[in-house]
C-alpha positions, 0 to 999 in steps of 0.5 A: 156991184152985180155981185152984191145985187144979185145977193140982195136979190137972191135973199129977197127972193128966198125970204118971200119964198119962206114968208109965201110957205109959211103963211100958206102952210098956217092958214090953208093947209093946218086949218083943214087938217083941224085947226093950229094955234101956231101963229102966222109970223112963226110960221112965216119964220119956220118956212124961212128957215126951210127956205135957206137951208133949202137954197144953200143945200144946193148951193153946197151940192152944186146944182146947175148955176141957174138961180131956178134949181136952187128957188126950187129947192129952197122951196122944197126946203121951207116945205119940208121944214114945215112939215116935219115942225107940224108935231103931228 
């Protein structure tokens, strides 16, 4: 069972990583570029997107085996995503 756990752990952790970038990325960042008409939720859907590619390019790369360096990229993932998405 500590395998299925730590799954469930790590897309729990992925999905609040994705969730976290989008909304900041919707209501801080576009608003004080001029404004958006993009809603949170899909905003909050696009980071998750990034967030998952993010973690599993690590994971394929075959970063250290801490669970930090593939958060850290999923990060870097959701953040990127969101801004190549912005259409600017």
């Amino acid at each position: 069972m500590p395998i299925l756990t730590s799954a469930l752990a790590n897309l729990l952790i992925i999905l609040l990583i994705g969730v976290v970038a989008g909304l900041f990325f919707n209501r801080y960042w576009l608003a004080r570029i001029g404004g958006s008409s993009r809603s949170d939720l899909t905003s909050a859907l696009v980071g998750i997107a990034g967030a998952f590619i993010g973690f599993h390019v690590s994971v394929i790369i075959g970063l250290l085996p801490s669970p930090l360096m593939h958060y850290l990229l999923a990060i870097v993932g959701a953040v990127l995503v969101l801004w190549l998405w912005r259409g600017k």
